[in-house]
C-alpha atoms as an extended CHARMM CRD file, in Angstrom:
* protein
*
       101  EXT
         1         1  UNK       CA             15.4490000000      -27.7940000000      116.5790000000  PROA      1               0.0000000000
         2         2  UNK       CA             17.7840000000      -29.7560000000      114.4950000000  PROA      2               0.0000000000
         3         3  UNK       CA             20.3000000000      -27.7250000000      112.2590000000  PROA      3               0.0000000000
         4         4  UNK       CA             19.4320000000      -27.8730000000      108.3730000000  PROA      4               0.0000000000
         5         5  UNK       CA             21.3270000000      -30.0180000000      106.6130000000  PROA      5               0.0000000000
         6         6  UNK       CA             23.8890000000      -27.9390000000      104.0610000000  PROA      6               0.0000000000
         7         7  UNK       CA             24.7120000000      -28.5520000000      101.0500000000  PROA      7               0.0000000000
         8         8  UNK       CA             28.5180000000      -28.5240000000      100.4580000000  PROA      8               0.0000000000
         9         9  UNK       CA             30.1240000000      -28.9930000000       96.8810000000  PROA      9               0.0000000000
        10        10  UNK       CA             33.4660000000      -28.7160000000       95.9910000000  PROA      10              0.0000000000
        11        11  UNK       CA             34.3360000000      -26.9090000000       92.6250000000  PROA      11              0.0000000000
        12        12  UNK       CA             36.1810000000      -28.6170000000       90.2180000000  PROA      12              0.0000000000
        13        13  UNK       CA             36.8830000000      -26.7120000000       86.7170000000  PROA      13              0.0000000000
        14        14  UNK       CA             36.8980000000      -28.8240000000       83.6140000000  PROA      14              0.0000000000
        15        15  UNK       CA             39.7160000000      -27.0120000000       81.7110000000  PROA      15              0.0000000000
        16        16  UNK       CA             42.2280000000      -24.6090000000       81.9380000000  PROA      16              0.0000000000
        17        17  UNK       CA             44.4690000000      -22.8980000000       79.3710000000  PROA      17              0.0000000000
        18        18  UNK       CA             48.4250000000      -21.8980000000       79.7490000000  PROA      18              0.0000000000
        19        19  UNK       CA             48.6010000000      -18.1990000000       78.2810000000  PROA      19              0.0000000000
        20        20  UNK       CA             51.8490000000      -16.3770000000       77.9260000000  PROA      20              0.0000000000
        21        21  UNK       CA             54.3960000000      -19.1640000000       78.8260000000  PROA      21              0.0000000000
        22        22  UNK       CA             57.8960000000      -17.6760000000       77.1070000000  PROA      22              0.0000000000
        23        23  UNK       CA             61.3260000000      -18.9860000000       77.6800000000  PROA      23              0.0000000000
        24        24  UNK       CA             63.6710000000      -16.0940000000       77.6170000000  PROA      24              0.0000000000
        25        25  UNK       CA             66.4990000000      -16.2940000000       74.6680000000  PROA      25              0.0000000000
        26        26  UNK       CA             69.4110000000      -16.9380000000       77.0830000000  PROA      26              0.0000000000
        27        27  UNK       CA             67.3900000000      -19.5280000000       79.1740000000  PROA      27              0.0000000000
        28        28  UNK       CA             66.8600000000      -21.9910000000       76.2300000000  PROA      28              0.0000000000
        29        29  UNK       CA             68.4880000000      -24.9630000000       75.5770000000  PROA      29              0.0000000000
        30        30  UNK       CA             69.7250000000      -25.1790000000       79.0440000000  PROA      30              0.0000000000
        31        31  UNK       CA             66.7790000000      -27.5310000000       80.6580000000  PROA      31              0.0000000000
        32        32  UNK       CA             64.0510000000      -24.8780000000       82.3340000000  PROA      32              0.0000000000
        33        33  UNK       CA             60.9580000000      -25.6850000000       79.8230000000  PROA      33              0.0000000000
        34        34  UNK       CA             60.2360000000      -29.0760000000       81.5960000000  PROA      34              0.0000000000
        35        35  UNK       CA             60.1800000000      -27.8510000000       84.7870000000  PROA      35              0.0000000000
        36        36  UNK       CA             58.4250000000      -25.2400000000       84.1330000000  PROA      36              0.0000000000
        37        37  UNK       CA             55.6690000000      -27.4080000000       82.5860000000  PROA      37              0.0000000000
        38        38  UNK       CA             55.5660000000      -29.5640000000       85.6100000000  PROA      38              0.0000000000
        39        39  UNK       CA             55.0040000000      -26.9650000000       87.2570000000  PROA      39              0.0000000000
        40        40  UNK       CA             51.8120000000      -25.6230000000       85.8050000000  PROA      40              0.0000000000
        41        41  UNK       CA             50.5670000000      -29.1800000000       85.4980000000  PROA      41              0.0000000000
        42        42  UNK       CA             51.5560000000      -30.3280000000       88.8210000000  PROA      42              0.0000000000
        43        43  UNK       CA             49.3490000000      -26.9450000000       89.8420000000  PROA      43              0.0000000000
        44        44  UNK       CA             46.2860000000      -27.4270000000       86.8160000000  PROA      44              0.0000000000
        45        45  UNK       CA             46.1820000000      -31.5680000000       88.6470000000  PROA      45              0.0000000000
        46        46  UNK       CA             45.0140000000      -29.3250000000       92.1610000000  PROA      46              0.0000000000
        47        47  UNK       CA             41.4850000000      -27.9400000000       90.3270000000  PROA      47              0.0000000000
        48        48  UNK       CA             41.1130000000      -29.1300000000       86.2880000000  PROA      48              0.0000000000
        49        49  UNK       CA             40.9860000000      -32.2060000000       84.5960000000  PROA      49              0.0000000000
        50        50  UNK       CA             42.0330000000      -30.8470000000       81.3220000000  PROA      50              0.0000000000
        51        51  UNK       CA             45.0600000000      -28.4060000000       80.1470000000  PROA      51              0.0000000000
        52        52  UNK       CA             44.8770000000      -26.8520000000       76.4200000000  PROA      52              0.0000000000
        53        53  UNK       CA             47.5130000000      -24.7760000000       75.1470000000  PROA      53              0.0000000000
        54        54  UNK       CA             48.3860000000      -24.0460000000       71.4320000000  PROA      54              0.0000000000
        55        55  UNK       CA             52.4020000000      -22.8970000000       70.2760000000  PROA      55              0.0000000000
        56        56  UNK       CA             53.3400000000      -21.8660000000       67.0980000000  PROA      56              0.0000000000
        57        57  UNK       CA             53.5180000000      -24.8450000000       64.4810000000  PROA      57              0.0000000000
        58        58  UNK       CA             57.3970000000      -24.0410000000       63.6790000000  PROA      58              0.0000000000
        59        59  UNK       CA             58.7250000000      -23.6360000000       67.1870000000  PROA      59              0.0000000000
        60        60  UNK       CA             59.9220000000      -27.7060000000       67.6240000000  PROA      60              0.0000000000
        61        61  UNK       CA             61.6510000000      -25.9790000000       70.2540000000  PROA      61              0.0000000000
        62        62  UNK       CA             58.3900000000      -25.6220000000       72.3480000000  PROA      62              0.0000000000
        63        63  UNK       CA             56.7670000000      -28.5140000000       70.9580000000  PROA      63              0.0000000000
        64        64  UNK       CA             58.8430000000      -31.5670000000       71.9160000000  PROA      64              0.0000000000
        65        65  UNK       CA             58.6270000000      -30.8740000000       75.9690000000  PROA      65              0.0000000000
        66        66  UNK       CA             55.0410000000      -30.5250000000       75.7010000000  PROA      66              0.0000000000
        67        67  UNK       CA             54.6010000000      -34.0120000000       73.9320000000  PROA      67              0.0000000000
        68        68  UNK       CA             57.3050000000      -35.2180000000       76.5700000000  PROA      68              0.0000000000
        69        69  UNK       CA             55.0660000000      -33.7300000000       79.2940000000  PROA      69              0.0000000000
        70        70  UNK       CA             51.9860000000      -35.7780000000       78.0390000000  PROA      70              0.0000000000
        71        71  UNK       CA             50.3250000000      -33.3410000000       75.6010000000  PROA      71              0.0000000000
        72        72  UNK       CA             48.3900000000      -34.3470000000       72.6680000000  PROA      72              0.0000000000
        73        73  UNK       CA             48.0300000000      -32.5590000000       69.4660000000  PROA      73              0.0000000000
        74        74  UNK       CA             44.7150000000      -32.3890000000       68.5970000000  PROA      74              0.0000000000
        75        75  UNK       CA             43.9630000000      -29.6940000000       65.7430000000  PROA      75              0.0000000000
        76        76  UNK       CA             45.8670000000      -26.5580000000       64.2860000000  PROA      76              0.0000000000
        77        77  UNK       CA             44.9230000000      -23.2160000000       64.1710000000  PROA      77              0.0000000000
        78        78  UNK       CA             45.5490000000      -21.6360000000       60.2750000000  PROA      78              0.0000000000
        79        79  UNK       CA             47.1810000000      -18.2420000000       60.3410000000  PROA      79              0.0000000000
        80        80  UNK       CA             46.3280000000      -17.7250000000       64.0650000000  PROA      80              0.0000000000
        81        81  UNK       CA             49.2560000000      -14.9830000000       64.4430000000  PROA      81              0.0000000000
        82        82  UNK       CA             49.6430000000      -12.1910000000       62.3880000000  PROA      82              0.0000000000
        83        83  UNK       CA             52.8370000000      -10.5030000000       62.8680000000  PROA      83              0.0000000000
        84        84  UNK       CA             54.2200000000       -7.5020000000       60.7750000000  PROA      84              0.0000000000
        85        85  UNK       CA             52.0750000000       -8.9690000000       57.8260000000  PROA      85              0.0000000000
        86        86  UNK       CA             53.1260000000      -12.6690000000       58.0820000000  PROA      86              0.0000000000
        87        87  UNK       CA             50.7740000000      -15.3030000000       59.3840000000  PROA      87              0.0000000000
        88        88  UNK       CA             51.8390000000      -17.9200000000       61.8040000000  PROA      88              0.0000000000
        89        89  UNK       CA             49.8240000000      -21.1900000000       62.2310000000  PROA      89              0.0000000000
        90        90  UNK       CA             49.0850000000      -22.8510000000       66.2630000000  PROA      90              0.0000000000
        91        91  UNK       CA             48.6500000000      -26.5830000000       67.0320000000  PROA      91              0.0000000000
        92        92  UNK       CA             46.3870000000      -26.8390000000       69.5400000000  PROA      92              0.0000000000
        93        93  UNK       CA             47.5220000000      -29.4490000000       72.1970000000  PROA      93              0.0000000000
        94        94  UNK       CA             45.3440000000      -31.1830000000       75.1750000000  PROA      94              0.0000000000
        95        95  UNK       CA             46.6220000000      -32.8460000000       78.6280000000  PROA      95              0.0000000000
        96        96  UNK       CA             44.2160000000      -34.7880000000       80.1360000000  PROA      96              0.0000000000
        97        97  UNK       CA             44.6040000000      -35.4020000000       83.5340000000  PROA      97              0.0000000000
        98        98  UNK       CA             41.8720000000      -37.1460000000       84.3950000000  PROA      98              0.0000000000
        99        99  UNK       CA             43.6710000000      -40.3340000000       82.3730000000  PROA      99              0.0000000000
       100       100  UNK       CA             46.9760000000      -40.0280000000       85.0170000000  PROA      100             0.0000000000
       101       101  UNK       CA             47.4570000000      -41.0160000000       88.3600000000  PROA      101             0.0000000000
């Protein structure tokens, strides 16, 4: 008797989310964010098509290698941090990476 055939999929997650990316004091300025992103992306390109993140609407600092990298603002987030009784607001950015290659 002939085997059954199988049914085989591969999964593939839509969208994934940085969390908790921090560039210690000393380390800034000195060239490690971009790596860092390719990093994560060059990993997120192995199983997502989309990468969301969202960084604190002052921190230009943080900002400016993630538009570099290919992110996209798409939205902010008012008073998304509250710390010691001051709000902070997010933009919320998007790679695609379905679109590269």
């Amino acid at each position: 008797m002939p085997e059954a055939p199988k049914l085989c999929y591969q999964r593939h997650f839509v969208g994934g989310a940085s969390w908790g990316v921090f560039v210690s004091a000393d380390a800034r300025g000195v060239c490690v964010g971009m790596p860092l992103i390719a990093a994560v992306t060059a990993y997120a390109e192995t199983c997502v098509d989309d990468v969301g993140l969202s960084v604190e609407a002052a921190n230009h600092g943080a900002i400016r290698p993630y538009e570099a990298a290919g992110f996209v603002p798409y939205g902010i987030e008012l008073r998304a941090l509250n710390i010691a009784d001051v709000f902070y607001d997010e933009i919320l950015m998007n790679l695609d990476l379905s679109r590269q290659g």
